[in-house]
N, C-alpha and C positions, 0 to 999 in steps of 0.2 A: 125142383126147389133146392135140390141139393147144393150145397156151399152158399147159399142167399143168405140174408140176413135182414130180420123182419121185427118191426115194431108195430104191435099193434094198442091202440090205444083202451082203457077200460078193459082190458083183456083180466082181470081178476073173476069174471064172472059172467053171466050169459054168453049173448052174441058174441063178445070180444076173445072170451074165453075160447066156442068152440073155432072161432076164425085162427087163435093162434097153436089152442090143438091140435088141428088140422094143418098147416104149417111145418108144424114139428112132425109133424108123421109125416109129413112128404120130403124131411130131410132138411130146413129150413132151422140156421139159428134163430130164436126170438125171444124179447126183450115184450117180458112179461107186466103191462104197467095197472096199477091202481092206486087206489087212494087206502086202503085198509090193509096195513103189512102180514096181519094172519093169515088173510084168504089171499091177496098177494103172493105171497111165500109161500101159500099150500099149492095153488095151480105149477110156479113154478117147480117146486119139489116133486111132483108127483110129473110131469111134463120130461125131467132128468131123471127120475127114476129109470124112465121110459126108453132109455139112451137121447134124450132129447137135449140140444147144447142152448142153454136159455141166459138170461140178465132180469135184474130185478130192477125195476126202474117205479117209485116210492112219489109221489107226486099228485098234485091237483090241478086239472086241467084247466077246472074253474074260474083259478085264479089269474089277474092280467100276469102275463110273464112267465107265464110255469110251459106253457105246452115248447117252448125253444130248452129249457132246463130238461127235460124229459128227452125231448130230439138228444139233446148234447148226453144227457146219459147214456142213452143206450148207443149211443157212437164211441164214445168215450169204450162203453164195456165191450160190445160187438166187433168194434173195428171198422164200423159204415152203419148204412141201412141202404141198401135193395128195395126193401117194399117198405110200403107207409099206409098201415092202415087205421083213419081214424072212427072210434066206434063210441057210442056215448057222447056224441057233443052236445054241450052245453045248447039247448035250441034259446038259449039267449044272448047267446053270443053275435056280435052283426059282422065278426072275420070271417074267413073261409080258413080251412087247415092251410093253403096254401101262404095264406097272408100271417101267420103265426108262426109260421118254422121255418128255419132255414138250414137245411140239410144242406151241408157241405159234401 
């Protein structure tokens, strides 16, 4: 994983969390996203404590329009994204992750 560059989504907490802790310990930039900037900011903080190279990406997925704002941040602060991984979706949603971002 080393030099990649990974988004993972809902990664503030559970699943998404251990998917992007794991990540970062195999050498993987990642672009740490949630909706709650304390627990947000604490995953990432402690993730770079860790020598791990991360981005804070501040957003709701929920909303129409937010999961391409979310892509475009953590591109913007990363320099790409490599992996894509979406965790917590909305199960009301009727897009696919595919049909909502567009990763350049």
């Amino acid at each position: 994983m080393q030099g990649k560059r990974a988004l993972v989504t809902g990664s503030s907490i559970g699943l998404g969390e251990a998917i992007a802790r794991a990540l970062a310990a195999e050498g993987a930039a990642v672009a740490i996203h949630g909706r709650q900037p304390k627990r947000t900011n604490a995953v990432a903080a402690d993730i770079e404590a860790r020598g791990g190279r991360v981005a804070v990406v501040l957003d709701d997925l929920t909303v129409e329009g937010e999961a391409q704002n979310i892509a475009d941040s953590a591109i913007e602060q990363l320099g790409g994204i490599d992996i894509l991984k979406f965790v917590g979706m909305p199960i009301t949603t009727t897009k696919t992750p595919s049909s909502m971002v567009s990763v350049r």
